[in-house]
N, C-alpha and C positions, 0 to 999 in steps of 0.2 A: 318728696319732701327734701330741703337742700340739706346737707350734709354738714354739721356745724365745722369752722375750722378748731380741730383737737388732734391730739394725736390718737392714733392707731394702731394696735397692737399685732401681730401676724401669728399666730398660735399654728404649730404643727399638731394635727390629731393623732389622735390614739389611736392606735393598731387597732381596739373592739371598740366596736359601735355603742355595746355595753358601759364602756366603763365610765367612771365618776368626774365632770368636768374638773377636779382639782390632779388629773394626771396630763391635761395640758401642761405644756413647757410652753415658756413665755422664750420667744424667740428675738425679735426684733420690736425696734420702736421707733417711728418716722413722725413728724410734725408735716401735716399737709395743710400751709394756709392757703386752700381756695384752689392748689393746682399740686399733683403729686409731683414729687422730687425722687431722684432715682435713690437708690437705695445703694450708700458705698458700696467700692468691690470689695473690699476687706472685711464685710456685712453680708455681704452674701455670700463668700465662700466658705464665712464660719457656717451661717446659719445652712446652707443646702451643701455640703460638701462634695455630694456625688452627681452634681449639674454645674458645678466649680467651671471646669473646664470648658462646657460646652454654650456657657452664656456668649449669647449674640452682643458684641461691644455698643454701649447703648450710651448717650450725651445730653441734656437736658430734659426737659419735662416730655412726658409721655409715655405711652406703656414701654415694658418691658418685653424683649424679644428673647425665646429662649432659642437655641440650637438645637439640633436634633437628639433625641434623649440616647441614654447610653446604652449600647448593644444593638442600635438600630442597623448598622452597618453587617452584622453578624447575621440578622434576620432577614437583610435581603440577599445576604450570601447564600445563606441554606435554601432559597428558595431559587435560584438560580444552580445548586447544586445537583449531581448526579442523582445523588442516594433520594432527592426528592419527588416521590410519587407522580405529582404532575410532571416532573422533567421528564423521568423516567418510558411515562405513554404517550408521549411525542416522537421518542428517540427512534430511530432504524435499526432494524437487525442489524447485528454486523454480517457483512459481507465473506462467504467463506473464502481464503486464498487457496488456490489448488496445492499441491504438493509438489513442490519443483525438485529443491534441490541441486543444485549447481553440479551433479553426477558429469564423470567425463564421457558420456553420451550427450550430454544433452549440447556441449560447445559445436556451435558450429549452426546450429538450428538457423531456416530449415533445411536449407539443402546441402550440408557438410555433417549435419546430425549422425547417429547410430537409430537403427530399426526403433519403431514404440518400444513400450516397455509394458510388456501383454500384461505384467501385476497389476499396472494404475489402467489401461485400458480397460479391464475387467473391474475397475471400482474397487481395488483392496490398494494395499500400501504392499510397497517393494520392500523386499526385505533385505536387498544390496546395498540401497541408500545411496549413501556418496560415491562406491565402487562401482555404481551398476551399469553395463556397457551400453545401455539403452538410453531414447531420449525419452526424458520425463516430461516431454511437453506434450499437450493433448488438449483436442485430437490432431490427429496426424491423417494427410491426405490419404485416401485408397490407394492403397498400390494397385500399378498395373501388371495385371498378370495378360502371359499370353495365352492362346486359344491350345485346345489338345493338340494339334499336327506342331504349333511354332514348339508347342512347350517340349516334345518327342526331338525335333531338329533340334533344337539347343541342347537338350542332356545329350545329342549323339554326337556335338561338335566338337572340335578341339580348342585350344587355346586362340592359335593363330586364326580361325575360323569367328573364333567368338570377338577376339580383337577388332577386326575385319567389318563384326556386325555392330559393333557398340563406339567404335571408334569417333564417325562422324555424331551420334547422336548425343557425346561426351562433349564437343566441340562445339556444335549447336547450343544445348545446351549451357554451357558456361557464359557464350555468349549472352545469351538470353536471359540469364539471372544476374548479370553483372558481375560474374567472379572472377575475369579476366584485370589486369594479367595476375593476381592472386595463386590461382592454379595451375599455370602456363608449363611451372617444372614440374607439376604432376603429369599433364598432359606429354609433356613432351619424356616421360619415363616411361610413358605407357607405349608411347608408337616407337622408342628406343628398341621393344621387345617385338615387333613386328618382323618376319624374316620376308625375305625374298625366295621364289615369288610370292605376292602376295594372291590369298586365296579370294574365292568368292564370299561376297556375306551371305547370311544365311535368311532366305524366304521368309517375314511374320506376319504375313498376312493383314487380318485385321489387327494385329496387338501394335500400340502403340509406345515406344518406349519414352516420347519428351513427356508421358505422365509421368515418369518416375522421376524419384530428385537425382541430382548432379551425385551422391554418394552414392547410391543405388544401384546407376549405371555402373562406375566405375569399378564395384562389386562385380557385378554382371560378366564385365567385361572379362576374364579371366576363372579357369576356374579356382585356381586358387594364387593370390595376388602375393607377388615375391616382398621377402620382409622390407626392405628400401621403399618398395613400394609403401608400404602399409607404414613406414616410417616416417614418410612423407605425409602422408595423410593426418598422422596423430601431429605432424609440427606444423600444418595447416588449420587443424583446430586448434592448436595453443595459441595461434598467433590472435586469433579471433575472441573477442569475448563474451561473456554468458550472456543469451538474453537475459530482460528484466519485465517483472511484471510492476505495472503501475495501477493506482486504485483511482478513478474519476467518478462522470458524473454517472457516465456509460455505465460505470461497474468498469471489470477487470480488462486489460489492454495489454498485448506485449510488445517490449521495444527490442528490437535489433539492434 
């Protein structure tokens, strides 16, 4: 049935379902002859004040467009949020980082490093920390040990005997991990200490010493390494800087 043309009243309801048609509030009043006409904006901001802002700008006859209602932007926030249950059992464990610590063991890693650090090898936390002389990176290659008769010959050797057997594998070595010419005035302090004549090296049979790292040997090499020496060594790892460990897609990585 057609809709006489009259006007029309827009009544806001009452909070209860209950109450008595005379607690409508008479809001608004429009004349629609045959085609609705927009309702001023000064008409609607009184009348809905908390949809004010969010009215869609609207121009001749036809419906009216509203914007999106208020607080809507807040509700897809939470729902994109951390603390929200569905995010929450999608998300990944976090990834544990091992225990580094930038200790003056670990400069230099791997082959200028200081021995493991038997605390984190055994799974506990080091209790030197930042002082501790050990490398904190792990794990760390097998050392190579030598066999019963090499390991007898070496504690019976002398200095210049043990120089003699470690010398070339020091030299090798450097080459072979690229630390040349980096080490070259370590190298060349160590054959400084070589007398005349020089001795024979000493038999190891099956043990192989290029398993060990370039620090290792140069340990080796002596049995106990004069302070210069060892002074050189700690300004050879200062020069160097700390590894770093990076988090991808792998999981954990470490850069040199």
């Amino acid at each position: 049935m057609p809709v006489p043309a009259s006007s029309m009243s827009f009544r806001e309801p009452c909070a209860s379902p209950w109450a008595s048609p005379a607690c409508s509030t008479h809001v608004q009043e429009a004349d629609i002859p045959g085609a609705r006409s927009a309702v001023p904006e000064s008409s609607w901001t009184r009348s809905f004040p908390h949809l004010g802002s969010h009215r869609t700008p609207h121009e001749g006859p036809g419906p009216l467009l509203l914007g999106p209602p208020p607080g809507l932007e807040q509700v897809l926030a939470s729902i994109n949020s951390p603390h929200c249950p569905a995010t929450r059992s999608e998300e990944q464990p976090p990834v544990p980082m091992p225990q580094v610590g930038f200790n003056k063991g670990s400069f230099g890693h791997p082959q200028l490093c200081g021995r493991p650090c038997i605390q984190l090898a055994k799974g506990g936390k080091c209790p030197s920390g930042m002082s501790c002389t050990y490398c904190h990176f792990l794990p760390h290659a097998a050392v190579a040990k030598p066999g019963f008769l090499a390991h007898q010959a070496l504690l019976a050797a002398t200095d210049q005997e043990l120089l003699a057997t470690f010398l070339p594998f020091i030299r090798k070595k450097a080459t072979k991990e690229g630390l040349l010419p980096l080490v070259t005035d370590l190298i060349n302090l160590l054959e400084a200490e070589v007398k005349e004549p020089r001795p024979e090296s000493i038999p190891l049979g099956s043990f192989r010493p290029m398993r060990m790292t370039f620090m290792h040997l140069v340990e080796r090499s002596m049995r106990r390494l004069p302070l210069y020496i060892k002074e050189e060594v700690q300004r050879l790892k200062a020069t160097m800087p700390p590894p770093t460990l990076t988090l991808g897609s792998r999981g954990v990585s470490l850069v040199l």
